[in-house]
VOGU-3710 file (C-alpha; in Angstrom, 3 decimals, decimal comma):
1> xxxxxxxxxx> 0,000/0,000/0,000  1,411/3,395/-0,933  0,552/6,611/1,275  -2,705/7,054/-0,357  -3,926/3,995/-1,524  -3,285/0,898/-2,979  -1,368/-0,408/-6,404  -2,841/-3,054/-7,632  -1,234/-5,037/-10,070  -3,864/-7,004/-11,214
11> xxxxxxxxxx> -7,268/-6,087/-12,586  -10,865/-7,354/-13,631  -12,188/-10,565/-11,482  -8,834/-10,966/-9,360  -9,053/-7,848/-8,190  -12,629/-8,921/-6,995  -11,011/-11,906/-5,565  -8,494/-10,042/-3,469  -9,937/-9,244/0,140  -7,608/-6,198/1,064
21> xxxxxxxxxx> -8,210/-4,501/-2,065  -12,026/-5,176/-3,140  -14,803/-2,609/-2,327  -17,742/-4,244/-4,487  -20,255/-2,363/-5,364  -18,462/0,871/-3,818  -15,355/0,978/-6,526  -15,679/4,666/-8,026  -16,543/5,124/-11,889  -12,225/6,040/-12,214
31> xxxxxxxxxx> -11,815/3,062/-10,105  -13,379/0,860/-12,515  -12,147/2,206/-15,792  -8,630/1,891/-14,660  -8,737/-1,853/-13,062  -11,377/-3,147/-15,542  -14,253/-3,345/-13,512  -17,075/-2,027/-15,725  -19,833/-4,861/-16,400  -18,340/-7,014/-13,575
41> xxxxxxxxxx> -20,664/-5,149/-10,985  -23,735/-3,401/-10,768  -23,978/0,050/-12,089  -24,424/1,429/-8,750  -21,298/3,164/-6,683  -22,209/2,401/-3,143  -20,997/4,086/0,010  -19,144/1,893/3,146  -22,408/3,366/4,920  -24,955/1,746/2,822
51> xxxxxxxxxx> -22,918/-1,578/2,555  -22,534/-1,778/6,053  -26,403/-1,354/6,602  -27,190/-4,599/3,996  -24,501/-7,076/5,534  -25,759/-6,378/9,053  -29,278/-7,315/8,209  -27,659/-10,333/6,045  -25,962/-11,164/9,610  -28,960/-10,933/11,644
61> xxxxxxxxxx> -30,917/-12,749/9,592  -28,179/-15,891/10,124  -30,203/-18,632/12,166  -27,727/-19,511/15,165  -24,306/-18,121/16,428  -22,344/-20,430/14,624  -23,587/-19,316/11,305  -23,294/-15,856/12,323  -19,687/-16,513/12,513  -19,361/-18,483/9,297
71> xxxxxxxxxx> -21,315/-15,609/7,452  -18,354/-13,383/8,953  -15,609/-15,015/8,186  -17,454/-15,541/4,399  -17,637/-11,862/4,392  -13,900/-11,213/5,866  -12,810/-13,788/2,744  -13,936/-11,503/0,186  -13,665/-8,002/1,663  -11,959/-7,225/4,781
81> xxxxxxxxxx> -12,410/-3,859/4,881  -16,366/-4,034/5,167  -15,388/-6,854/7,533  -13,926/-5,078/10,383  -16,400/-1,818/9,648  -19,226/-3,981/10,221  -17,219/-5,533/13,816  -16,037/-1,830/14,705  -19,433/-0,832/14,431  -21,123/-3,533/16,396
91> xxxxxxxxxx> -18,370/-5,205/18,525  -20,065/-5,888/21,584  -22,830/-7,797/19,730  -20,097/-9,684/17,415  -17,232/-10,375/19,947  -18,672/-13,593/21,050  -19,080/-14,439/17,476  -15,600/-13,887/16,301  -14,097/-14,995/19,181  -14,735/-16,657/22,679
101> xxxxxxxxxx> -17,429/-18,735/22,749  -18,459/-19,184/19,321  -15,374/-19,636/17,729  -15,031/-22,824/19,546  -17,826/-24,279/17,828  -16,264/-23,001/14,448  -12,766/-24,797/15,406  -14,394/-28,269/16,159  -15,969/-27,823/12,118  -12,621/-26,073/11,102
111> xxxxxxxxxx> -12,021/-29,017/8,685  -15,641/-29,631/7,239  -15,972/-25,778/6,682  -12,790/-25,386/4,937  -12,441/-22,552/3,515  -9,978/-20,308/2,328  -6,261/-20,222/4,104  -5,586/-17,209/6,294  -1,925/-16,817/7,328  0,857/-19,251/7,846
121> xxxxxxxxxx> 0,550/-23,008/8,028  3,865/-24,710/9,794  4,465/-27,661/10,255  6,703/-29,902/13,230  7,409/-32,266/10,178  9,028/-29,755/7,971  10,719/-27,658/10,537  12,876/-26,433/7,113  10,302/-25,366/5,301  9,173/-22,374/7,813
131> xxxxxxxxxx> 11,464/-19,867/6,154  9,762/-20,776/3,125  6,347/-20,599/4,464  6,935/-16,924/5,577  8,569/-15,627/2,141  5,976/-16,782/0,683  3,933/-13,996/2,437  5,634/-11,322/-0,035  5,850/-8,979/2,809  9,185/-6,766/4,000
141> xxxxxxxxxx> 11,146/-7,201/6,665  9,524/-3,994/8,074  6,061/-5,059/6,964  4,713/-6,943/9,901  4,136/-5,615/12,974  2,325/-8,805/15,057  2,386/-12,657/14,778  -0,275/-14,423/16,979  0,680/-18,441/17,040  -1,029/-21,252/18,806
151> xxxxxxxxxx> -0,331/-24,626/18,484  -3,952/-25,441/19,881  -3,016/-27,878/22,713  -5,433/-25,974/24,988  -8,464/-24,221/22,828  -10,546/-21,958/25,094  -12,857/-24,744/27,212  -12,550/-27,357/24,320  -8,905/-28,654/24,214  -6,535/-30,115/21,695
161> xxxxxxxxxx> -7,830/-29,287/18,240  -5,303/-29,547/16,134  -4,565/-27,249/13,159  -7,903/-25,952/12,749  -7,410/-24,863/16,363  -4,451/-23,077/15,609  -5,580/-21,588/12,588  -9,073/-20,403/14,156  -7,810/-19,175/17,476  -4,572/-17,488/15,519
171> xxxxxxxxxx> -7,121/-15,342/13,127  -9,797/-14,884/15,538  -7,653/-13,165/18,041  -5,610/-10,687/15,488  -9,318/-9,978/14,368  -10,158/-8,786/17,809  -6,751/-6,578/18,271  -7,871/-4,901/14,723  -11,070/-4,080/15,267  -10,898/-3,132/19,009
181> xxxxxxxxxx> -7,368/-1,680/19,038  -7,041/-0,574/14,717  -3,761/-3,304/14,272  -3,077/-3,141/10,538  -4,606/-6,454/9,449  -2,174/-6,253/6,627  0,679/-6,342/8,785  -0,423/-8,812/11,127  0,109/-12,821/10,807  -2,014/-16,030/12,201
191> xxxxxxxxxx> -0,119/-19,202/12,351  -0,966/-22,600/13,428  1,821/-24,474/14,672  0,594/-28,282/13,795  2,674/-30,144/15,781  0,308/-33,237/15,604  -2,730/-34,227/17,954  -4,463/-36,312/20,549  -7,565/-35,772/19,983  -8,838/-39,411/18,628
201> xxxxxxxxxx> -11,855/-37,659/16,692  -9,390/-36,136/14,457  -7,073/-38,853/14,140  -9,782/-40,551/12,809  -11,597/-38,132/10,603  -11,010/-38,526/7,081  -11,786/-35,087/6,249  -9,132/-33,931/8,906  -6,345/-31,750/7,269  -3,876/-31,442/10,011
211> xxxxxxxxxx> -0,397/-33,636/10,606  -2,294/-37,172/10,852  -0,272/-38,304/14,140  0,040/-37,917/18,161  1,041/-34,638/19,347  4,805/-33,879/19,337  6,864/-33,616/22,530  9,804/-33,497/24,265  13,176/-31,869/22,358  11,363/-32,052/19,033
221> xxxxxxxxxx> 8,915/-29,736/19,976  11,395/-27,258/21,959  13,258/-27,585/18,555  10,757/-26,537/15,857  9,440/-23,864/18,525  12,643/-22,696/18,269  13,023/-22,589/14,689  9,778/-20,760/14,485  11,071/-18,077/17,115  14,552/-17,424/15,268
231> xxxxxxxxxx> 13,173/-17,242/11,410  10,205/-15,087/12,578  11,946/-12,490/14,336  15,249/-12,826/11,669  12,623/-12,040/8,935  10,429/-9,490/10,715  12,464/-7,820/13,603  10,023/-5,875/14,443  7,107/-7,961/14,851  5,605/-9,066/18,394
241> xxxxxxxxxx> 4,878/-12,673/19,157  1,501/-13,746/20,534  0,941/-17,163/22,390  -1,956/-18,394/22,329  -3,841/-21,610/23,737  -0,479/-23,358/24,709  -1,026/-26,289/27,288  0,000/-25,891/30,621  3,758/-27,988/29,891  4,640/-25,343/27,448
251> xxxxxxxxxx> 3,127/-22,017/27,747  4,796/-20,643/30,719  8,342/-22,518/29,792  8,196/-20,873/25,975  7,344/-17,603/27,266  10,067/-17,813/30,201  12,800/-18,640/27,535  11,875/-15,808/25,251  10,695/-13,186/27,599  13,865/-11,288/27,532
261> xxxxxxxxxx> 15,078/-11,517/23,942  11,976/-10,445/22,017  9,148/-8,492/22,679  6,611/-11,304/23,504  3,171/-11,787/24,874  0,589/-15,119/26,388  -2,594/-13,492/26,411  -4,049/-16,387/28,702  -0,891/-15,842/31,379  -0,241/-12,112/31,154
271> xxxxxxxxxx> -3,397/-10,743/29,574  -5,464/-12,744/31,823  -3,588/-11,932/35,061  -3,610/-8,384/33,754  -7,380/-7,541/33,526  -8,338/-9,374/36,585  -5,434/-7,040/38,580  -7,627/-4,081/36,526  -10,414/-5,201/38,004  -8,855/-6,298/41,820
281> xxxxxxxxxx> -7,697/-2,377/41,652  -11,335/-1,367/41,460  -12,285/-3,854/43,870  -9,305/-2,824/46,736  -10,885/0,948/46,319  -14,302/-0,094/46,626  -13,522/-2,305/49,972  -11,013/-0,245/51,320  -8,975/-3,212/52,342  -5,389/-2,447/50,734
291> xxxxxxxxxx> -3,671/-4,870/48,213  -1,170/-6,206/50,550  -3,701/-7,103/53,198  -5,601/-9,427/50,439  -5,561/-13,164/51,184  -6,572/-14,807/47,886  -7,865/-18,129/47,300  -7,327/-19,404/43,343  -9,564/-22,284/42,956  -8,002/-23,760/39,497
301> xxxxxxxxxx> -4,625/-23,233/39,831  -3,767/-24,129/36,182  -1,757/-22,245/33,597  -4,800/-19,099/33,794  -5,093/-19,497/37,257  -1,200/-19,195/38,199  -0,860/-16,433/36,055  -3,048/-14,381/37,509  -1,302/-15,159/40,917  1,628/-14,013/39,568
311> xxxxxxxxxx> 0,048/-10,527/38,346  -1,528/-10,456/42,102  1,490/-11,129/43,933  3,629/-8,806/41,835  0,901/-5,890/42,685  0,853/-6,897/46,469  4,797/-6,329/46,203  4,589/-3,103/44,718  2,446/-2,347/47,843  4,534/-3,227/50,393
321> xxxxxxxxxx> 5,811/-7,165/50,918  8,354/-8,908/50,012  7,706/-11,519/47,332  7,868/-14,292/49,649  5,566/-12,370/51,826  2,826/-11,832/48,790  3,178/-15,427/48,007  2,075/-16,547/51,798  -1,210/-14,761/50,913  -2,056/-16,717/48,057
331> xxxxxxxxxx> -3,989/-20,125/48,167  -3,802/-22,544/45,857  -6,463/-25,178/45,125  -6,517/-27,596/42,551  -8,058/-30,611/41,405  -5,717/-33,041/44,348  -6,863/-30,070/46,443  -4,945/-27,451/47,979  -1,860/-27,618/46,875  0,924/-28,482/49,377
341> xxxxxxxxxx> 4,801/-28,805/49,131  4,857/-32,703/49,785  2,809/-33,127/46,995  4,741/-35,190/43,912  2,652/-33,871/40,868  2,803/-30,305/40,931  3,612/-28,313/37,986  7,061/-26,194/38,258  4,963/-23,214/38,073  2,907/-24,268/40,874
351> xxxxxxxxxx> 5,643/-24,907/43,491  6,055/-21,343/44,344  2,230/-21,033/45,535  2,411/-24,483/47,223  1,333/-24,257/50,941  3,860/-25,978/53,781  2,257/-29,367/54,359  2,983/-28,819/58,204  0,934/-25,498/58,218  -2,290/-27,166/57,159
361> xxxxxxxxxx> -1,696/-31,171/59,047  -4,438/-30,583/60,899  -7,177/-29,513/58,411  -10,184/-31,400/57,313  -9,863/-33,501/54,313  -11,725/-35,330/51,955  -11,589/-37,869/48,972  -9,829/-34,933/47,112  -7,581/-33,458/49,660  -8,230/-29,823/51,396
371> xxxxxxxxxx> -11,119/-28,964/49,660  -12,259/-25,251/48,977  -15,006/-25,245/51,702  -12,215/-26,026/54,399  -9,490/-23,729/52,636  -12,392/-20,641/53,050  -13,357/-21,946/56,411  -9,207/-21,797/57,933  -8,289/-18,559/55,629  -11,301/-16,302/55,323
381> xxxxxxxxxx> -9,827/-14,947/52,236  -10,629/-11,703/50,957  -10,702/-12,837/47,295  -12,434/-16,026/45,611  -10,525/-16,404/41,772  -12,228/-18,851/40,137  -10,652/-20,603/36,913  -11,573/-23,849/37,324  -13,925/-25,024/34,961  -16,044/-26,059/37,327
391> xxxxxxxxxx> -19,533/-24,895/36,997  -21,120/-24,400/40,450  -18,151/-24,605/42,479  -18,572/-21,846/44,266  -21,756/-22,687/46,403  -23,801/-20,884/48,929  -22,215/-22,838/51,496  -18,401/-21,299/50,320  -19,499/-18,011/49,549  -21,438/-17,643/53,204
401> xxxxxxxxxx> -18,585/-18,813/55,043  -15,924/-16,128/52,902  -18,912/-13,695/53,530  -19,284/-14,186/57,389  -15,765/-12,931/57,783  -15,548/-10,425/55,264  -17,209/-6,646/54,914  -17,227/-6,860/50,955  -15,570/-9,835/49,294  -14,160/-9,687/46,589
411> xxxxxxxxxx> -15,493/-13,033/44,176  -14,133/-13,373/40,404  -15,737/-16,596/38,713  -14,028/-16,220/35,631  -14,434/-19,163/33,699  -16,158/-19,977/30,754  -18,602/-20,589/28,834  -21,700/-20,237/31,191  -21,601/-24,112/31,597  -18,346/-23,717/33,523
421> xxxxxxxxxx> -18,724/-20,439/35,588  -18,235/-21,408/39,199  -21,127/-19,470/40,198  -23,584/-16,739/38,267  -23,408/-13,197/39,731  -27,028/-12,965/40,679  -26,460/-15,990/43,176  -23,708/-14,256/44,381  -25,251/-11,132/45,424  -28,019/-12,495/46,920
431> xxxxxxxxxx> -25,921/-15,187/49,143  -24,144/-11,719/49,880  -27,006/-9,691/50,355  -25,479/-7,339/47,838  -21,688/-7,026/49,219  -20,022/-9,148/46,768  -17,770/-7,339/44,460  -18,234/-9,166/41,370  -16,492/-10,062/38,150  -17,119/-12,687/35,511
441> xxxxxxxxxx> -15,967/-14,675/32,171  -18,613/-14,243/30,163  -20,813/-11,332/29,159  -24,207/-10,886/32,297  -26,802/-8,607/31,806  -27,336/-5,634/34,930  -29,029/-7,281/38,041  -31,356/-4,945/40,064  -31,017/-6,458/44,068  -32,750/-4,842/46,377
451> xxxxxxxxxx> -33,365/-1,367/44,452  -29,672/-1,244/43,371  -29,022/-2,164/39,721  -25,389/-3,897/39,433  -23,274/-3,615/36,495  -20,961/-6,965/36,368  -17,372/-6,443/35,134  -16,346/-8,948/32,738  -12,689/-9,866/32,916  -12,786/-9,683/29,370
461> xxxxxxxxxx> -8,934/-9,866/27,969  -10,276/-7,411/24,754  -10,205/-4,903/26,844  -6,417/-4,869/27,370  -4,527/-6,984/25,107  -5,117/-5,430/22,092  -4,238/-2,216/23,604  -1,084/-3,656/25,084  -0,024/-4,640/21,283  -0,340/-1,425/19,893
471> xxxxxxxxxx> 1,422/0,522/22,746  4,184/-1,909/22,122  4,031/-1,979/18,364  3,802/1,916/18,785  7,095/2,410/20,660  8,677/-0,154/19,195  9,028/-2,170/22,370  12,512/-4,731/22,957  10,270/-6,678/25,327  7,115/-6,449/27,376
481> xxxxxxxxxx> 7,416/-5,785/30,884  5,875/-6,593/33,956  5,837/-2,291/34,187  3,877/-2,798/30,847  1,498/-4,861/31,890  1,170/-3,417/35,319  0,580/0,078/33,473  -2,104/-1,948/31,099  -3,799/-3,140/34,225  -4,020/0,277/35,720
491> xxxxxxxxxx> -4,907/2,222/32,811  -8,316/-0,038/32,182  -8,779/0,051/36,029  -8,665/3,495/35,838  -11,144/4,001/33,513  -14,114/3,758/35,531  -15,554/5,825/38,571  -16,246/2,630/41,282  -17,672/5,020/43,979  -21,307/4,828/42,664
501> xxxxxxxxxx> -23,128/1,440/44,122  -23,792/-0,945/41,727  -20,899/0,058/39,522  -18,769/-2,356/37,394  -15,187/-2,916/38,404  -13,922/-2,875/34,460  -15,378/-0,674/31,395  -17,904/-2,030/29,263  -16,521/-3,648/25,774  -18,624/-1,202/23,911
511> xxxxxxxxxx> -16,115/0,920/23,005  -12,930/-0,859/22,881  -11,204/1,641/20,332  -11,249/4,121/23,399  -10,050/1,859/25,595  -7,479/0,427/23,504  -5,909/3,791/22,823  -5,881/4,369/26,437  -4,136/1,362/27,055  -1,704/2,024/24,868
521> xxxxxxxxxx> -0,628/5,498/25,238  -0,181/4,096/28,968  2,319/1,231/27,715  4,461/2,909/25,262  4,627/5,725/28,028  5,886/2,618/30,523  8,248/1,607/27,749  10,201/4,797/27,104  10,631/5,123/31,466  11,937/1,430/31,364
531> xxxxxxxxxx> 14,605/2,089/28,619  12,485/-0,208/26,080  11,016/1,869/23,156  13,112/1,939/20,236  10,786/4,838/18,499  11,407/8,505/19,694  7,637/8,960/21,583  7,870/12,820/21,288  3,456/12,694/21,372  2,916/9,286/22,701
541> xxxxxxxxxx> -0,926/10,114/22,575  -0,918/11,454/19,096  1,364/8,683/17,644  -1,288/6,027/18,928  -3,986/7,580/17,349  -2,276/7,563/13,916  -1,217/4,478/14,238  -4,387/2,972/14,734  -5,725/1,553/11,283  -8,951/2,287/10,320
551> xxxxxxxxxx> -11,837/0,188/8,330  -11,996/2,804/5,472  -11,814/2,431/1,606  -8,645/3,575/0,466  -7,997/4,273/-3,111  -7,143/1,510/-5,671  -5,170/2,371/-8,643  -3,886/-0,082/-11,582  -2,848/0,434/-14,963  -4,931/1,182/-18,176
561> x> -4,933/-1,858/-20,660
//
């Protein structure tokens, strides 16, 4: 794309073919005499306005979510610029259509409803072929800005599903960082990273068109990760990386190793951990009980769950403690229970957390271990995290026993879909009689208790992630920080007033552009302090706004026959 417009060095039907660069019916008269468009569409020259309008009602009229989200992505295939005008306009309706939940149901048809390709295939059984697969992009070293990966080991609630995991999750996310956050889609990459799978369905699906074989572990996997990492970043040194939907064994090791050579991100460590800190800030204000005094239960202490203790324990630090002194005030329960050091099969990222088996000999215990119940009942924590999985898990009977000992506690069942929330928020306020300071997963309507109406936060990661990437691709960040994220966190915390009763802890999603840019201004700000911007931020404000692509036609120009 030149500064005003495109060059298009094709013309007639491929030009209608071409996603970036077709407008359909709104190609101007010029347009069409100089890339051979006259007779190939209707008379009519249409604005964005009026095409917008149509599609929507074509979406609407789509019977179920799922074909919502097919009709979407059939739209984004053939032109992406009415695409993300249509999700700008309406994101809060279409979010759970692109993305989390629907796009799970899309992944587990991924191979049925093949499509069209969207961004880079690799594969763990031609690890010398991924040079190849990114020249083949055509793009300039300079010409990407983000690469969002996911070797789909761990899909949202759904698990291993294979390439049409990766591919789904890969261009469903960089779809959300456009439209809420304006990332060039044209400089932005999806890859799946088919390193095989487990999932038997597949394996046995003759339509499947992934690697037909058990997933790949051990040094062959660290290997081709590797590989990835060093042509990706040797190709496009300015790109970020993106991890996405990495299983527990890898995600925190892969973003450990690379954390301080590259500027690299896992949304469902970091950006998780992140938002629910941006809403814990809102939550410390509104119960006046300050960070380092918070004793914090995590029921699911997985890859999610962990992460967000780290975000928590690096904020109670900044407040006061030491770091062995934040970790004491974190709980850790899992599925063998809460977790304690004498314990054999705890992940190296749980260790840290793991209670002193001598501290809790004399607590009840059950088929399972130290169950939640008992862990409230000894603790009276401050803070219930759920991430779990576990729909229901947080009954009356726990939430009445945290509540008996606590003024406003502070309850965050953030897993999802609604079948696996550990508890909905209108239970939660009632068991509370209205204290509970609330934030979910998934998207709940206001609930009006007792003549006060409650907005519920939703801990959704849209509302900093993709502002996170564009402060970073903005200043041009060598790595991201925990300063980065920490300033991410506050920045969304900070943009809502929690004195009024009833108020939500987070902003609503229905204007992520504003939040985005907020976001970002606050990270590339972080980034020049910390010695990590590469680009001279002389208006970091004003340099986010320009750099924040917009879904707008932009001129096409070819050459006269």
């Amino acid at each position: 794309m030149t500064e005003d417009g495109y060059a298009a060095f094709a013309r007639g039907p491929a030009i209608l073919r071409e996603p970036v660069l077709n407008k359909g019916t709104a190609f101007t008269v010029e347009e069409r005499d100089e890339l051979g468009l006259h007779g190939l569409l209707p008379p009519v020259v249409e604005t964005i306005d009026r095409q917008a309008g149509r599609v929507y009602a074509q979406y609407r009229a789509q019977a179920t979510d799922l074909l919502r989200n097919v009709y979407l992505e059939a739209l984004r295939d053939r032109n992406e610029v009415l695409y993300y005008r249509l999700l700008s306009d309406h994101l809060r309706e279409m979010l759970p259509i692109v993305y989390d939940p629907t796009v799970a149901q899309a992944i587990k048809n991924y191979s049925e409803q093949y499509r069209r390709p969207r961004g880079v295939y690799l594969s763990i059984d031609d690890v010398p072929g991924i040079g190849r697969a990114f020249a083949n992009l055509g793009l300039d070293s300079d010409g990407v800005d983000l690469v969002v990966a996911s070797d789909a080991e761990q899909i949202l609630g759904i698990g291993d599903w294979g390439v049409g995991g990766g591919a789904g999750i890969a261009a469903g996310k960089l779809a959300v960082y456009t439209a809420a956050a304006g990332i060039d889609p044209t400089r932005a990459v999806p890859v799946a990273l088919d390193v095989g799978t487990d999932n038997t369905e597949l394996l046995n699906d003759p339509g499947y068109v992934g690697n037909r074989h058990a997933r790949v572990r051990g040094q062959r996997y660290d290997d081709f990760i590797d590989a990835y990492v060093t042509t990706v970043t040797r190709m496009f040194p300015g790109a970020m990386l993106h991890w996405e939907d990495f299983g527990p064994s890898n995600a925190r090791r892969i973003l450990e190793k690379y954390t301080d050579r590259i500027p690299t991100f896992n949304d469902d460590m970091q950006g998780t951990g992140a938002i629910v800190l941006a809403a814990m800030l809102g939550a410390v204000r509104v119960s006046e009980t300050p960070m380092r005094d918070q004793r914090i239960a995590v029921f699911g202490a997985g890859t999610a769950g962990t992460g967000i203790a780290d975000q928590l324990r690096a904020a109670m630090v900044r407040a006061g403690l030491s770091e062995e002194e934040a970790t004491r005030r974190i709980w850790p329960v899992d599925k063998q229970g809460l977790l304690t050091d004498d314990m054999t099969d705890l992940r190296d990222f749980q260790v840290p957390y793991a209670r002193p088996a001598a501290e809790v000999a004399d607590w009840q215990k059950d088929a399972d271990g130290i169950g939640l119940l008992e862990v409230v009942r000894q603790v009276n924590p401050t803070m219930l995290l759920g991430t779990s999985t576990a729909h229901g898990a947080f009954t009356e009977q726990v939430v009445c026993a945290m509540a008996a000992h606590v003024d406003r506690p502070i309850i965050f069942p953030i897993s999802n879909p609604t079948e696996r929330i550990e508890a909905m928020p209108a239970d939660l306020l009632r068991w509370t009689d209205g204290r509970a300071l609330v934030a979910t997963g998934i998207p709940v309507n206001p609930i009006t208790y007792r003549r006060v109406t409650y907005a519920i936060a939703q801990a959704n990661n849209a509302l900093l992630y993709p502002g996170l990437g564009l402060g970073a691709i903005v200043s041009r960040a060598r790595r991201i920080s925990d300063g980065m994220l920490q300033a991410a966190a506050e920045a969304v915390g900070g943009m809502v007033d929690v004195a009024t009763p009833g108020a939500s802890l987070l902003p609503q999603v229905d204007d992520l552009r504003e939040v985005s840019a907020t976001v970002a201004v606050a990270v590339a700000e972080r980034a020049a302090r910390e010695n990590l911007a590469r680009a001279d931020l002389k208006n970091p404000a004003r340099q986010v706004r320009d750099a924040m692509w917009q879904p707008v036609y932009r001129p096409v120009r070819g050459r006269r026959p």
